[in-house]
C-alpha positions as CSV (number, residue, x, y, z in Angstrom):
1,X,78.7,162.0,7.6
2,X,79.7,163.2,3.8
3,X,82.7,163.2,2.3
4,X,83.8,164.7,-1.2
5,X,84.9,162.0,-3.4
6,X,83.6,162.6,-6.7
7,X,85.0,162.9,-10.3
8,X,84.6,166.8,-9.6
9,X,85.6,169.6,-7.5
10,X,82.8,169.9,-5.1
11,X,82.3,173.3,-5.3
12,X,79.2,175.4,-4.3
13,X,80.3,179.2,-5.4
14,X,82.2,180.8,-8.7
15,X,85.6,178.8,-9.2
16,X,88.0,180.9,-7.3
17,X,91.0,182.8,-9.1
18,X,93.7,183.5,-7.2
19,X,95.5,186.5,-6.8
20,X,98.7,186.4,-9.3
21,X,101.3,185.9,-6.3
22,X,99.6,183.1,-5.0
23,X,99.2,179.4,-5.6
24,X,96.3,178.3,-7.5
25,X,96.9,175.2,-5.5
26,X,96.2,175.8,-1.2
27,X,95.5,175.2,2.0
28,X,94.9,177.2,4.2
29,X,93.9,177.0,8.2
30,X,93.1,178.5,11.6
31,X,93.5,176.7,14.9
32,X,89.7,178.5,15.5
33,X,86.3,178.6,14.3
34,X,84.7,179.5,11.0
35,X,84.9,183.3,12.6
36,X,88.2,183.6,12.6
37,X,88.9,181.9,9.9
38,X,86.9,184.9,8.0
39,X,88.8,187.5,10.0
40,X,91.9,186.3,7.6
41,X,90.4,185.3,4.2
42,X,87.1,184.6,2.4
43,X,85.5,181.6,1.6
44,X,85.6,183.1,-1.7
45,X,89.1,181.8,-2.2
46,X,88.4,178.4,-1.5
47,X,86.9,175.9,-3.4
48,X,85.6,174.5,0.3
49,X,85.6,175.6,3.4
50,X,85.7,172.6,6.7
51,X,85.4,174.2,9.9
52,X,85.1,172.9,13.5
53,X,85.8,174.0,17.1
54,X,89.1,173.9,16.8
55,X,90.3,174.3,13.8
56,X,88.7,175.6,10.2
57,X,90.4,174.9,6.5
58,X,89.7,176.8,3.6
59,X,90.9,174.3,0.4
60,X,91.7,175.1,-3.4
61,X,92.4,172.2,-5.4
62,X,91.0,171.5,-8.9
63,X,91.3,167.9,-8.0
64,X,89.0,168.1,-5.1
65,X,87.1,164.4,-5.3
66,X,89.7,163.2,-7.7
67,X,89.9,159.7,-6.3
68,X,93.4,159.4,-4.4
69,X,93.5,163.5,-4.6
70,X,92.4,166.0,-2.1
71,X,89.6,165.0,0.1
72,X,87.1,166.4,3.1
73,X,84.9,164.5,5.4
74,X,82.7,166.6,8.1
75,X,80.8,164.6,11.2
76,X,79.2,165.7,14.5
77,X,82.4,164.8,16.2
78,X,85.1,166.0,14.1
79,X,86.4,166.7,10.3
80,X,89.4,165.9,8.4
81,X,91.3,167.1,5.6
82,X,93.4,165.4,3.2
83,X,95.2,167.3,1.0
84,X,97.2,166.0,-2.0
85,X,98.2,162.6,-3.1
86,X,97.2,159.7,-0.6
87,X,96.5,156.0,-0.5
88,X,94.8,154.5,1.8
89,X,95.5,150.3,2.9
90,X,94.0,147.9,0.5
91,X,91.6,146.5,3.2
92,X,89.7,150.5,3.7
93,X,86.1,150.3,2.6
94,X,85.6,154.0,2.7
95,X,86.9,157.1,1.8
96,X,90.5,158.4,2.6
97,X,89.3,161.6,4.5
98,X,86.3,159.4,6.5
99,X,89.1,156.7,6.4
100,X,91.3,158.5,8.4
101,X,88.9,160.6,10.7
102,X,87.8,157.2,12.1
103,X,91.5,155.9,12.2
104,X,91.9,159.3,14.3
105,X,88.9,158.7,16.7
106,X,90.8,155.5,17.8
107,X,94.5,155.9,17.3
108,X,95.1,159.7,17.9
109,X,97.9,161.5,15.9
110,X,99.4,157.9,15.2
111,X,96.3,157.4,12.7
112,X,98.2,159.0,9.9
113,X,101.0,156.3,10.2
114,X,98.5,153.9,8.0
115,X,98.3,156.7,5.2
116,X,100.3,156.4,2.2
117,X,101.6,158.8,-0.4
118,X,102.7,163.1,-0.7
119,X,100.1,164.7,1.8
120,X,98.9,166.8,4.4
121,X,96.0,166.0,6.6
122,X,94.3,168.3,8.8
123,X,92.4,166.5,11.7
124,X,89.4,167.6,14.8
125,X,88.0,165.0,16.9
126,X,87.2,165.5,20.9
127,X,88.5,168.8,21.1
128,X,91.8,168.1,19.6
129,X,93.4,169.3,16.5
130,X,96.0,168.3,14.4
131,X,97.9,168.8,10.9
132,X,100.0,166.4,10.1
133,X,102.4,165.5,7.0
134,X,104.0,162.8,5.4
135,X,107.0,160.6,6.4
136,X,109.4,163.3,4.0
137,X,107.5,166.3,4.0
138,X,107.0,166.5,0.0
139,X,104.5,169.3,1.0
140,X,105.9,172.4,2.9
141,X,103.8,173.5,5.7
142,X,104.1,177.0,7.0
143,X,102.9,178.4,10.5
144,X,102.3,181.7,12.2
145,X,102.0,183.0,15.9
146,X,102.2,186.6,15.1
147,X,98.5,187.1,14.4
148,X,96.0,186.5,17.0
149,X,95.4,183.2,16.1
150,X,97.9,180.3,15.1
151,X,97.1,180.1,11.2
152,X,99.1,177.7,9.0
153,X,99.2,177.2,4.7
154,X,100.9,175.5,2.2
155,X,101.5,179.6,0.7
156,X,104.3,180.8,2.3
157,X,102.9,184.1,0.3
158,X,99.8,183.8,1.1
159,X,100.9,183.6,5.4
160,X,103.1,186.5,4.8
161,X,100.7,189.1,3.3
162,X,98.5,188.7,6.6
163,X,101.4,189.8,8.4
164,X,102.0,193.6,9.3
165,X,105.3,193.4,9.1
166,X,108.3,190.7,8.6
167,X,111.9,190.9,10.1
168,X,114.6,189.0,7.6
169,X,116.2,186.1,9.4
170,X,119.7,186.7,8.7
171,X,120.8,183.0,9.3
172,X,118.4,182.2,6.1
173,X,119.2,184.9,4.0
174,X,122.8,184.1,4.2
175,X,121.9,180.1,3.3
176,X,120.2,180.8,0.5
177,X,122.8,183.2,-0.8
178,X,125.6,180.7,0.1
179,X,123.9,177.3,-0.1
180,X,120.6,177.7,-2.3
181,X,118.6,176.2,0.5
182,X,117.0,177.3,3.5
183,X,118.1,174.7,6.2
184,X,115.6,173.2,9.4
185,X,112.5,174.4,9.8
186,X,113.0,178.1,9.2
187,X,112.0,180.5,6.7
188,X,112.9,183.9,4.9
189,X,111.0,185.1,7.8
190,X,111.0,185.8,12.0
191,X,107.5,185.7,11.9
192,X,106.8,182.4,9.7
193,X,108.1,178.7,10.2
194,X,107.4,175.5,9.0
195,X,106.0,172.4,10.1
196,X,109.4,169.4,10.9
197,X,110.2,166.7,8.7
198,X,107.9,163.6,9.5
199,X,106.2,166.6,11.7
200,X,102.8,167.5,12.7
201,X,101.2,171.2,14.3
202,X,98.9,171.3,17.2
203,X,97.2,174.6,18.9
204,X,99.8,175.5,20.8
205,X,102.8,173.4,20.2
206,X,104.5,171.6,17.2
207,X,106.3,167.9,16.9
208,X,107.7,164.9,15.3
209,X,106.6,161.6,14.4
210,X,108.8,158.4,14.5
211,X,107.7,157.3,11.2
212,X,111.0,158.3,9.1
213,X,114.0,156.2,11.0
214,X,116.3,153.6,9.3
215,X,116.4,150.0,10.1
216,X,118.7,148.1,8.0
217,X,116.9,144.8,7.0
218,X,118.6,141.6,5.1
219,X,116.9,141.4,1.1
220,X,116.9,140.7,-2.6
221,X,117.2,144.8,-2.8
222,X,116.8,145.0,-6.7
223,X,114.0,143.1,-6.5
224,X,112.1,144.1,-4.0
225,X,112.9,147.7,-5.3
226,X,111.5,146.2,-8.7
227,X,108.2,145.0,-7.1
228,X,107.4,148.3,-5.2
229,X,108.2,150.6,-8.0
230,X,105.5,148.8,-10.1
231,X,103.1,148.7,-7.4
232,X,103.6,152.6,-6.6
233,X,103.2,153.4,-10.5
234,X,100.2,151.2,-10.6
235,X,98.8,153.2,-8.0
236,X,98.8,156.3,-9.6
237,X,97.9,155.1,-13.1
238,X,94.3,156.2,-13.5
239,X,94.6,159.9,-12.9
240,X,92.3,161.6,-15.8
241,X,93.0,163.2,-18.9
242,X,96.2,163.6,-20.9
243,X,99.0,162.3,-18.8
244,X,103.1,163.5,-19.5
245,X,106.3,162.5,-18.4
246,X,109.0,164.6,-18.2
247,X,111.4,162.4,-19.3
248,X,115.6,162.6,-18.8
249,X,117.4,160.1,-20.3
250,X,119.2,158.7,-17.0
251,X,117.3,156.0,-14.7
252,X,115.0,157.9,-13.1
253,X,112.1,158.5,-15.1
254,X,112.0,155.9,-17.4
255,X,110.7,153.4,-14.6
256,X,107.3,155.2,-15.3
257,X,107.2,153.9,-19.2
258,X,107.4,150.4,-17.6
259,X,104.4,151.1,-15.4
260,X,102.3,153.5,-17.7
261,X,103.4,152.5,-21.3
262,X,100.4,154.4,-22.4
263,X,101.4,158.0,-21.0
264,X,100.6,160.3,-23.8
265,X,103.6,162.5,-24.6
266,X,107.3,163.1,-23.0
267,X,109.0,166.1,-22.7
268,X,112.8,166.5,-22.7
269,X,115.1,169.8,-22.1
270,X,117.7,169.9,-23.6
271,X,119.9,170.6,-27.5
272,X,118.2,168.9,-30.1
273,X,121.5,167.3,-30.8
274,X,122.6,166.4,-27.3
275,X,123.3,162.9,-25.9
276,X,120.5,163.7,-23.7
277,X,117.7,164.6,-25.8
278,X,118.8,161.6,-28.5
279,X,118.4,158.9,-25.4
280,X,115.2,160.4,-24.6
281,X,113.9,160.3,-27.8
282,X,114.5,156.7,-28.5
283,X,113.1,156.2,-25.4
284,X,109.7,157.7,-26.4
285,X,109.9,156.1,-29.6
286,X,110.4,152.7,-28.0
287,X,107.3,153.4,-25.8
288,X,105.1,154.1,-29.1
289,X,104.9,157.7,-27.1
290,X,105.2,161.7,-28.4
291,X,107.9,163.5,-27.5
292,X,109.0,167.2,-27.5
293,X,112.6,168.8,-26.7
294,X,112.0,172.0,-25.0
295,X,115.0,173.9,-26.3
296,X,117.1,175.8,-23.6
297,X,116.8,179.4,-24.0
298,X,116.5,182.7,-21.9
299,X,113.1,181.4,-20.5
300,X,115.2,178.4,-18.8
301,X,116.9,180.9,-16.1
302,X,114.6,183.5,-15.8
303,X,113.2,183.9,-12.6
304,X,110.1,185.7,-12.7
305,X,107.1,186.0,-10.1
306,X,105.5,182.9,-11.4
307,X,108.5,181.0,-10.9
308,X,110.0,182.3,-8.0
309,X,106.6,182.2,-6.1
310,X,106.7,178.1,-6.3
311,X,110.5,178.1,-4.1
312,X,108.5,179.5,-1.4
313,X,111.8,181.0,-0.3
314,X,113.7,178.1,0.7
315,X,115.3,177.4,-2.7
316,X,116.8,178.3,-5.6
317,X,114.4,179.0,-8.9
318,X,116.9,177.3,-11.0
319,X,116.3,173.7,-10.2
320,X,112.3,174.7,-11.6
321,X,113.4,173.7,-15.2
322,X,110.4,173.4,-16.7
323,X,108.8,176.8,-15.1
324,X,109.6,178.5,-18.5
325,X,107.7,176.0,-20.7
326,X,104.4,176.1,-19.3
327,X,103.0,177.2,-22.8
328,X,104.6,173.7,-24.1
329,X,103.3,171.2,-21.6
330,X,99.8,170.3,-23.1
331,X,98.9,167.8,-20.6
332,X,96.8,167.5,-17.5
333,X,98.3,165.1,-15.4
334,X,102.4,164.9,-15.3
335,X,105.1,162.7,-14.1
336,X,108.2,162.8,-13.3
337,X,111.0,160.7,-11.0
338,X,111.8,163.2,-8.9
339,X,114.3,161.8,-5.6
340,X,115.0,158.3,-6.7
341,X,118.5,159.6,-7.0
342,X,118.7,160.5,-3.0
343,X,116.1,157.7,-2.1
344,X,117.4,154.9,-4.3
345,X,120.5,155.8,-5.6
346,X,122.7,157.4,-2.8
347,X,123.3,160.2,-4.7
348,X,124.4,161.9,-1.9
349,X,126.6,159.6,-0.2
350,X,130.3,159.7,-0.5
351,X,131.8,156.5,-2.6
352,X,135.6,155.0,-2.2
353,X,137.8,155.9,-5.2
354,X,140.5,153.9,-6.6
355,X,144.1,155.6,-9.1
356,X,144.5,154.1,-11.9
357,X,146.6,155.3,-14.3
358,X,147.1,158.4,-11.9
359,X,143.5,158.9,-12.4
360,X,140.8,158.6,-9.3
361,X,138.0,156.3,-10.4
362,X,135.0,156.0,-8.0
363,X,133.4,153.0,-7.4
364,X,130.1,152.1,-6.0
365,X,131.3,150.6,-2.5
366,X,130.7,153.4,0.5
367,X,133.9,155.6,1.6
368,X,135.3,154.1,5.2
369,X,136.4,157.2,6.5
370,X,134.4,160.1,5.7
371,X,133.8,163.8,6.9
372,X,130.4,163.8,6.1
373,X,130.0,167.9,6.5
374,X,132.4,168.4,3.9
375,X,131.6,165.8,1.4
376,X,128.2,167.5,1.4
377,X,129.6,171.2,0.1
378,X,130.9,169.3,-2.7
379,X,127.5,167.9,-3.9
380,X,124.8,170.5,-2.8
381,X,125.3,174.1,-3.8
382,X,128.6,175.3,-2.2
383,X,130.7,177.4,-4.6
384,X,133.9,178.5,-2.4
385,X,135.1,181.3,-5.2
386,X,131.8,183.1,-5.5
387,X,131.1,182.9,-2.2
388,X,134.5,185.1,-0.9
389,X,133.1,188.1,-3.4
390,X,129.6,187.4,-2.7
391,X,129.5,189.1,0.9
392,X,130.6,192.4,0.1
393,X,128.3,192.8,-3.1
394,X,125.4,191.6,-1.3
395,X,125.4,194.1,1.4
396,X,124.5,196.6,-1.3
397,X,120.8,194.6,-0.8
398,X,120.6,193.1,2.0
399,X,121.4,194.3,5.2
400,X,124.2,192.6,7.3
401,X,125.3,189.9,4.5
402,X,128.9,189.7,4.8
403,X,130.6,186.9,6.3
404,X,134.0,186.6,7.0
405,X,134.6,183.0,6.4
406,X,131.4,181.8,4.1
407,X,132.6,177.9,4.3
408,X,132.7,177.9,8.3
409,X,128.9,179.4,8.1
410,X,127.9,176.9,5.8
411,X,130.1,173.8,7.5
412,X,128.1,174.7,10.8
413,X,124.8,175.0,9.5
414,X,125.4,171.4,7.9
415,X,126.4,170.1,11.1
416,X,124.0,171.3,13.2
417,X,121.1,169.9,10.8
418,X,123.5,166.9,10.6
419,X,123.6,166.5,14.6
420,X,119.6,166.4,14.1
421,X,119.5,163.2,11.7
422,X,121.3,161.1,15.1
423,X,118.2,160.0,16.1
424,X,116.9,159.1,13.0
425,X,120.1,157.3,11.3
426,X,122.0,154.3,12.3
427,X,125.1,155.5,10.3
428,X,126.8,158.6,9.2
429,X,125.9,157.4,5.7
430,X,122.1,157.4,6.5
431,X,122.8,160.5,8.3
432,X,124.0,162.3,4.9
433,X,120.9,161.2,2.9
434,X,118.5,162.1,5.5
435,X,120.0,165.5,6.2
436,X,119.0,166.2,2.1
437,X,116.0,164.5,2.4
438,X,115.4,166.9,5.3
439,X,116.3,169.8,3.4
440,X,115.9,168.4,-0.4
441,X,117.0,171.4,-2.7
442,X,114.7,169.9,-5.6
443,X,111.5,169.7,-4.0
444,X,110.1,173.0,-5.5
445,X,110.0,171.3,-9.0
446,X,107.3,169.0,-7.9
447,X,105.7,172.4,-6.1
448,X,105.8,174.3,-9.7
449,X,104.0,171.2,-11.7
450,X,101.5,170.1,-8.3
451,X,100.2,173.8,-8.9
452,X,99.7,173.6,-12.6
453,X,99.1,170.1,-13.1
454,X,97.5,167.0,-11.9
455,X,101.3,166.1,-10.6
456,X,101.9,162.8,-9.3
457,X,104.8,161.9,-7.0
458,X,106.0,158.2,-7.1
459,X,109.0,158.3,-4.9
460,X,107.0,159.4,-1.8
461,X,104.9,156.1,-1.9
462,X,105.6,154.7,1.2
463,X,106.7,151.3,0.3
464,X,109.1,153.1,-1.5
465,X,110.5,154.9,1.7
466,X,110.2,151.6,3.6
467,X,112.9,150.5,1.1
468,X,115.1,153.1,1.5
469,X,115.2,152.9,5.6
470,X,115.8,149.0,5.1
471,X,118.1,149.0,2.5
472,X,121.5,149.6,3.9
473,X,123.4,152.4,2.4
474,X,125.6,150.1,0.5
475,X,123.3,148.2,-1.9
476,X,121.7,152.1,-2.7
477,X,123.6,152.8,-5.7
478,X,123.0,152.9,-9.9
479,X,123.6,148.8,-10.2
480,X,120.9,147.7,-7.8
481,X,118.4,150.3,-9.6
482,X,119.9,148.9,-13.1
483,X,119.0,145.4,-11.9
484,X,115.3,146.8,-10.4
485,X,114.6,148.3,-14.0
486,X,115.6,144.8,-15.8
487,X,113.5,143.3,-13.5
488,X,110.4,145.5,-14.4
489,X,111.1,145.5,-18.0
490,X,114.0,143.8,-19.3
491,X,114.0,146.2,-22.5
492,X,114.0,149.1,-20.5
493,X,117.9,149.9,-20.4
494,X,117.9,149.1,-24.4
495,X,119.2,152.9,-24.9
496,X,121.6,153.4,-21.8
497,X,122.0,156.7,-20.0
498,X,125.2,158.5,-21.4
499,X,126.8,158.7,-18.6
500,X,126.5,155.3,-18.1
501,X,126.9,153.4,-21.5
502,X,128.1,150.1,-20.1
503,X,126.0,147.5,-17.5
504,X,129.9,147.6,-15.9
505,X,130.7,150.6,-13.5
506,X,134.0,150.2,-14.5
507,X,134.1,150.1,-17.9
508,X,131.7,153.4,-17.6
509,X,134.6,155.2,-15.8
510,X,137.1,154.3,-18.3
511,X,135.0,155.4,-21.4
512,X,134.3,158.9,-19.6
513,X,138.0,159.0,-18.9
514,X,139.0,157.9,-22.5
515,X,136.1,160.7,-24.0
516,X,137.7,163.9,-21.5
517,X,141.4,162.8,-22.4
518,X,141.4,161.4,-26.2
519,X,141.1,164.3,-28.8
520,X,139.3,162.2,-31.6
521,X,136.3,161.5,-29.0
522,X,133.5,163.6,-27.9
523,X,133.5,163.9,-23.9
524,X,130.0,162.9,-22.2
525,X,127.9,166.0,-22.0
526,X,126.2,166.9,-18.7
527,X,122.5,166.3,-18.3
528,X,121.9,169.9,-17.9
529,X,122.2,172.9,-20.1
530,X,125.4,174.8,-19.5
531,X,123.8,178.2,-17.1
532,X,127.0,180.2,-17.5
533,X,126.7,180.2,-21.2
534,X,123.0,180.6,-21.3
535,X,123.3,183.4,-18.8
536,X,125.7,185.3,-20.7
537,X,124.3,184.5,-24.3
538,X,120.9,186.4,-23.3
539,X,123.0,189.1,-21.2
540,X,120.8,188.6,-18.2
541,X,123.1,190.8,-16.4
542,X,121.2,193.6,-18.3
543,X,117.8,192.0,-17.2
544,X,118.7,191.6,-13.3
545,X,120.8,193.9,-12.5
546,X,122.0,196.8,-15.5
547,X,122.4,199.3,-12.0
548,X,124.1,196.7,-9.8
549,X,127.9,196.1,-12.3
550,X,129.5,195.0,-8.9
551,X,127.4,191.9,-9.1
552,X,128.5,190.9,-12.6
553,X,131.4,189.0,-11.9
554,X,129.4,185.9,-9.1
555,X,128.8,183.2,-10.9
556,X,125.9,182.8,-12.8
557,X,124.0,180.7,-10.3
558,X,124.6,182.9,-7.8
559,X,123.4,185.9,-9.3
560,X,120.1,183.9,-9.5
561,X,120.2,183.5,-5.9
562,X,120.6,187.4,-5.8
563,X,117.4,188.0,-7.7
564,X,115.5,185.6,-6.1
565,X,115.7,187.3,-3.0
566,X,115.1,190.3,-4.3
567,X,111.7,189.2,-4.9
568,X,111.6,188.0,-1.4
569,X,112.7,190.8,0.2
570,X,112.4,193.9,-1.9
């Protein structure tokens, strides 16, 4: 048996370049032999190929042998592939590709249940193949039946060129035009679909695992979240070369100063003068670590190919908001805290609110009564005005867009993937964080950096799931991951996030009250950049669309929708 696991990519030919529409970063497979597999693409491509009976994977990856990265084993009886970020139990005494192979002689599909981390494995032992993904599916998985053979990728680009032709699906076109997402396990596409949440792809058939379902448990929840944080950061704390954070100056990413206090430099969008960028700063200062502010600009918006390419054409480019500073970022491994607002802050999840002084205040205990559907529109990317106009304008490029009533369409796509969760979810609360988990609109940042950077993804450790399914709904809010920061470094709230000056929930919504209503005082900025005024500062009406005036009116965030597409389906 061998396995790559060096500190280099194991490669035996010229380092492959991808085409310019592709992902330097893939995997690529055919439920067949190394034959076929050539009948769709060339070694060439690849950094390795793995081939069996069954199935053969073609892998690029320029952390191939990176230990915890991308690994292949090859036997007599079988192969496996393991493709990203993954840990294996503390206890293994070999590789995580040979680790697993053997797990898979024994246990069958369940032997990815003991693998930890943001992964997809490809598996042949006794005639059987599998690909299987993680508990959240932090790494898309498309899948074709309209070639001769069932072929599957992470490039939902690189699928669709092998295919003669490609028939819009209508139902996706109109939810990313209306929504920004592309809900289930669809695509842009007829012909192409991906592999489920907490899924797996066989020959002939495709399924879920039971891995991903909530069970409330009793626990010090701060605490516990404290201790698991550190251990997943610790984890990932050897990766080579330069490492960056890009750093906000809410919760989130500031956990990974307290585990890796010796990350090399931050980076910050954002005013140089902004509440945002000032937290930030002081953060990196009190971390003894660089920092630069990546100024918003024209470059923050635009979608171009290499942007665009990363959504894969289930999301929106916009929430890729470092795409644009590529030039900037001179690291080679990069972190970020990407979901701990869904996983560990209920984000999502729809909060009581309490009048006072005529004003609603929200608090952090869970609404009683709530219609989960439509508490959803108001937090993912609904936008009721721009939605009425939107129909008409995008017939003029895209064939059978209009839509009588836009928020029915959306409220029934949200319930059907909604009615999915049940299974899954002991509560309509857990129900309305798994259906974003299922269908996370931000996953395509982690997509952009993973292909241009040795990206690491802390909030898919699976202790850190574990204590999302346990935790019940109402202890997942800002104070228990307040308490979990203190716990890892008691300094690490020194500079507050400002939306959140005070340790008191209630004093925070009476300052943000005080700062909208009182002239003298400057209101709380939002984290982001403001994307109407940037869009109209640069006129990017004249970029996108100086032949399409009907269109200038949507909002701006729309209109990036509209050119996304575009690119998708020209």
């Amino acid at each position: 048996m061998t396995e790559t696991h060096t500190g280099e990519p194991a490669v035996t030919h010229s380092d492959p370049t991808p085409d310019v529409s592709s992902m330097q970063k893939e995997l690529f497979g055919v439920f067949g032999d190394h034959e076929r597999f050539d009948a769709y693409r060339s070694a060439d491509e690849f950094h390795t190929v793995v081939s069996g009976e069954r199935v053969t994977v073609g892998v690029r990856d320029r952390a191939l042998g990176v230990p915890h990265r991308t690994t292949v084993t090859e036997a007599d009886d079988g192969l496996c592939v393991v493709w990203g970020e993954a840990f294996t139990p503390a206890d293994a005494t070999t590789g995580t590709a040979e680790w697993l192979l053997d797990r898979y002689r024994e246990h069958g599909r369940s032997a990815v249940e003991g693998l930890n981390g943001s992964y997809l494995a490809v598996l042949e032992h006794d005639g059987e193949a599998l690909v299987a993904g993680d508990l959240i599916r932090s790494w898309e998985c498309f899948y074709t039946d309209a070639l001769d053979d069932r072929t599957f990728g992470t490039d939902a680009t690189a699928l669709v060129e092998l295919l003669d032709e490609t028939t819009p699906r209508r139902r996706s076109v109109l939810e990313f035009l209306h929504l920004g997402t592309v809900l289930g396990d669809r695509t842009l596409f007829e012909e192409l679909d991906r592999v489920p949440f907490d899924g797996y792809l066989r020959p002939s058939s495709v399924g879920e695992f039971r891995r991903f379902v909530y069970d409330p448990q009793p626990g010090e929840y701060a605490t516990a979240l404290a201790d698991r944080l550190t251990r997943a950061i610790d984890r990932r704390a050897d990766y080579p070369g330069r490492t960056g954070l890009l750093l906000s100056a809410g919760q989130d990413s500031r956990t990974i100063l307290a585990g890796r206090p010796d990350v090399d430099h931050c980076y910050t969008i954002g005013r140089p003068d902004s509440q945002e960028v000032d937290v930030a700063r002081k953060l990196a200062t009190q971390y003894d670590t660089e920092h630069t502010t990546l100024e918003p600009g024209a470059r923050y918006l635009r979608a171009d190919a290499e942007k665009i390419k990363h959504t894969q054409g289930l999301r929106e480019s916009l929430h890729v908001h470092h795409a644009g500073y590529d030039d900037e970022l001179d690291v080679d491994t990069m972190y970020h805290g990407l979901l701990y607002d869904t996983l560990f802050k209920g984000y999502f999840l729809e909060r009581r609110t309490y009048e006072i002084s005529g004003v609603e205040v929200p608090s952090t205990r869970l609404a009683s009564d709530v219609d989960p559907v439509e508490s959803l529109l108001d937090t993912l990317g609904f936008m009721p005005e721009g939605s009425q106009r939107l129909g008409v304008r995008a017939t003029e490029l895209f064939d059978d867009a209009q839509l009588d009533d836009p928020r029915a369409f959306v409220r029934d796509c949200l319930a059907e993937e909604l009615a999915a969760c049940e299974w899954r979810a002991d509560s309509v609360h857990n129900r309305m964080d798994l259906l974003v988990l299922r269908n996370q609109p931000v996953m395509h940042f982690r997509t952009h950096l993973a292909d241009n950077y040795l990206e690491s993804f802390v909030a898919a450790d699976r202790e850190l799931l574990e204590w999302h399914l346990q935790t019940p709904p109402r202890y997942r809010h800002d104070v228990t991951v307040d308490a979990a920061l203190a716990a890892m470094d008691e300094s690490l709230l020194r500079h507050r996030p400002p939306s959140r000056p005070h340790t008191v929930e209630l004093l925070n919504q009476a300052e943000r009250f005080a700062r909208r209503k009182l002239p003298l005082l400057t209101p709380i900025e939002p984290a982001w950049p403001d994307r109407e005024e940037l869009y109209d500062r640069h006129d990017l009406d004249a970029e996108f669309f100086p032949d399409r005036p009907t269109l200038h009116d949507l909002p701006a965030r729309q209109k990036l929708r509209v050119n996304d597409l575009r690119w998708w389906l020209p």
